[in-house]
C-alpha positions in Angstrom: -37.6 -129.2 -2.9 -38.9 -127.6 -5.9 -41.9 -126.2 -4.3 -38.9 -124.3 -2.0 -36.9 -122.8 -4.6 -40.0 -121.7 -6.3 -41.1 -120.0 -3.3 -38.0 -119.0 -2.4 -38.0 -117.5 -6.1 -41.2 -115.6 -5.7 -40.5 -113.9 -2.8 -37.4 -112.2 -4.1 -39.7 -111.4 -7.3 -41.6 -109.4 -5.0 -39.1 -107.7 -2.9 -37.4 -106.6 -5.9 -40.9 -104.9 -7.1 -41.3 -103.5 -3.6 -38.0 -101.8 -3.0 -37.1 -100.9 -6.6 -36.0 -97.5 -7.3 -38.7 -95.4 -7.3 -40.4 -94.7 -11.1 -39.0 -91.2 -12.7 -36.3 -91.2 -10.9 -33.4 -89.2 -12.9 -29.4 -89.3 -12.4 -26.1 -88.4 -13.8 -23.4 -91.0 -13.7 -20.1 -91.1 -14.4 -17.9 -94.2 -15.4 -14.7 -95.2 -15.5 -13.5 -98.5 -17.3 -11.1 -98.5 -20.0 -11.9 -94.9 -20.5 -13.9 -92.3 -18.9 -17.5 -91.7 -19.5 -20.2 -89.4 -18.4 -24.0 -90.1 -19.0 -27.4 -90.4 -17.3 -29.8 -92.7 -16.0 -33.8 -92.5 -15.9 -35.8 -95.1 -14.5 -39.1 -94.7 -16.4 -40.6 -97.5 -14.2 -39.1 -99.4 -10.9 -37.3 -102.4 -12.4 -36.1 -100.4 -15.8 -34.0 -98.3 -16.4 -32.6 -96.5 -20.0 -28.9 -95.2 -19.9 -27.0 -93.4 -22.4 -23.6 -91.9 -22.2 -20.7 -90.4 -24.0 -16.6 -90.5 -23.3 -13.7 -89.4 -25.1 -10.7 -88.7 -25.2 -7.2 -87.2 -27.1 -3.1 -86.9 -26.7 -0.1 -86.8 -28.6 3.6 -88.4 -28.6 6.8 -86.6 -29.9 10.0 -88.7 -30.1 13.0 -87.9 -31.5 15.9 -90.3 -32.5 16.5 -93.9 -33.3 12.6 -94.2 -35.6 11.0 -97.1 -36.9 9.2 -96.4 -40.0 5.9 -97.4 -40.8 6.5 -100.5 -43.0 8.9 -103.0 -43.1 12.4 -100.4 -43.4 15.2 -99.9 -41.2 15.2 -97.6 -38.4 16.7 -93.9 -39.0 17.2 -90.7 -37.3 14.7 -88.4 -37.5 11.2 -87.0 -35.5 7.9 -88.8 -34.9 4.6 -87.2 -34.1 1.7 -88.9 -33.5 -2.1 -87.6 -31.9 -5.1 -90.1 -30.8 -8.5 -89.2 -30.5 -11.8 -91.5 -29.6 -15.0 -90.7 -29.1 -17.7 -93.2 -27.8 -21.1 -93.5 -27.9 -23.6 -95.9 -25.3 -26.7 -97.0 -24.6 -27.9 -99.4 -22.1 -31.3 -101.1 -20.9 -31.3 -102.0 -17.1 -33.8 -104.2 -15.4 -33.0 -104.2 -11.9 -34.6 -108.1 -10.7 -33.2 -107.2 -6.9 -33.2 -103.9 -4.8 -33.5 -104.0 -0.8 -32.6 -100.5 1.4 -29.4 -99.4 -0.1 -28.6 -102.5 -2.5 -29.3 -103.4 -5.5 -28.5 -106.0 -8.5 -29.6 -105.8 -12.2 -28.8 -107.2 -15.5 -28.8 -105.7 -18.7 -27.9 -105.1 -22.5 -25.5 -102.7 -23.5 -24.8 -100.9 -27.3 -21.8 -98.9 -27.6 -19.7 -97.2 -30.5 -16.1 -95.8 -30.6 -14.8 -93.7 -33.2 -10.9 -93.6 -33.0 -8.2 -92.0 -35.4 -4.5 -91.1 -35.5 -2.9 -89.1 -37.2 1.5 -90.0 -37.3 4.3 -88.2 -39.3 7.4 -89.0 -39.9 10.1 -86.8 -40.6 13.9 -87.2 -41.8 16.5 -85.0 -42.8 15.2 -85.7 -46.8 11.6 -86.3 -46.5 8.5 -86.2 -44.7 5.7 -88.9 -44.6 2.2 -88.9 -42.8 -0.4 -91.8 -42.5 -4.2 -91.8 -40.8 -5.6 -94.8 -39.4 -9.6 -94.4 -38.7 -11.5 -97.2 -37.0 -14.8 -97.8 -36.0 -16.0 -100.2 -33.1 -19.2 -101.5 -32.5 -20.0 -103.7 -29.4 -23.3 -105.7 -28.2 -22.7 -106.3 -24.5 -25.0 -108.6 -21.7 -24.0 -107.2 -18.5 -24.6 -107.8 -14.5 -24.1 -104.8 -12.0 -24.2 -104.3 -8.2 -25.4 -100.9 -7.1 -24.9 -99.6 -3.4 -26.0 -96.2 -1.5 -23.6 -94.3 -0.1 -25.4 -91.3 0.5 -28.7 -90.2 0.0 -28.5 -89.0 -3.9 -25.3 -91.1 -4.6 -25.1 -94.6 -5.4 -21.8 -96.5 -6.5 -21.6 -99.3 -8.9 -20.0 -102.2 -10.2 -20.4 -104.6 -13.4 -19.1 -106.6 -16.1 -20.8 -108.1 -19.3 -19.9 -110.4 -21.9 -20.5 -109.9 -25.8 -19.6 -109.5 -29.2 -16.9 -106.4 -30.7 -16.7 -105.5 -33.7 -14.1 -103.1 -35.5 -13.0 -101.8 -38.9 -9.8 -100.0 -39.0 -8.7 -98.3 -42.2 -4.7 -97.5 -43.1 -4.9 -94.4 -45.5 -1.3 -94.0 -46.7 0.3 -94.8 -49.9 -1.6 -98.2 -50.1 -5.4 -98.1 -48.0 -5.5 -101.3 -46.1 -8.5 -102.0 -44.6 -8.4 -104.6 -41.5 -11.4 -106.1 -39.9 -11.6 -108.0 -36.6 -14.5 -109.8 -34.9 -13.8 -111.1 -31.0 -16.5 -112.3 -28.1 -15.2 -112.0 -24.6 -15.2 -109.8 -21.0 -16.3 -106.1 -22.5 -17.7 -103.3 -20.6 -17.0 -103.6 -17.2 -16.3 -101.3 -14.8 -17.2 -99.2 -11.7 -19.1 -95.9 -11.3 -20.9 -92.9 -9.1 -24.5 -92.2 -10.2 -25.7 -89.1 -8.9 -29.6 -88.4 -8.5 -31.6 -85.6 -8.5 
């Protein structure tokens, strides 16, 4: 039985080095999980591959009316304004253990960084008060994917990971309150286009 599974084993070994993609090969890929993401792929041999990306994003709330301050005070008439912006950093390393024709699995190890601040104010008839809240995010991520053909330069993919996040938020108002959270769990997973060249 074990002399099966060993061969069984060895011969996938070596259909993934003989129908891995082919070395040099260069794409751009875009991402969407959470949030968007753009970056590129390059293959600098057939079973690894280095990939790097950047998302990002920005809006803004208005409400008027029945506002809840920012501490612990009772709600008042007035006008709330608040804007959000991230900014995200990546880098993964692929090995791709299984590729046939148009299919493809790999596994991996993801870095990632997320810069994120907002900016609120809050005005009433006799005063006005602002606070910023910056946080950074760092995340280590394992990760499994599924990649397919669809045509000849575009694939479409698929994976989740599991790993550690790490973020540092920092309340900058009259009092700066610092907050720190640590968490393991489901991060990074999401589905994809890669296009090659």
């Amino acid at each position: 039985m074990k002399k099966i599974i060993a061969l069984t084993a060895g011969i996938i070994l070596l259909a993934s080095f003989s129908f891995s993609q082919e070395k040099g090969a260069f794409g751009l890929n875009f991402r969407v999980d959470p949030q968007p993401r753009i970056g590129m792929i390059y293959h600098f041999s057939k079973q690894f591959a280095l990939r790097p990306y950047i998302g990002f994003s920005w809006g803004s709330a208005d409400s008027k009316g029945e506002i809840q301050p920012l501490d612990d005070q009772p709600a008042f008439r007035g006008e709330r304004e608040e804007e959000l912006s991230s900014l995200h950093f990546g880098l993964g390393f692929l090995f791709y253990f299984y590729s046939q024709r148009d299919f493809s699995a790999y596994t991996g190890i993801n870095f990632n960084y997320s810069r994120e601040t907002s900016d609120t104010s809050i005005s009433r008839p006799v005063r006005r008060r602002e606070e910023e809240v910056k946080g950074n995010v760092y995340q280590t991520t394992a990760l499994f994917g599924l990649q397919c053909r669809l045509m000849k330069n575009l694939t479409i993919f698929g994976e989740f990971g599991f790993g550690y996040i790490y973020g540092e938020q920092k309340r900058e108002n009259r009092l700066d309150v610092t907050t720190k959270s640590r968490k393991w769990g489901l991060a990074n997973s999401g589905i994809g286009l890669t296009f090659y060249f």
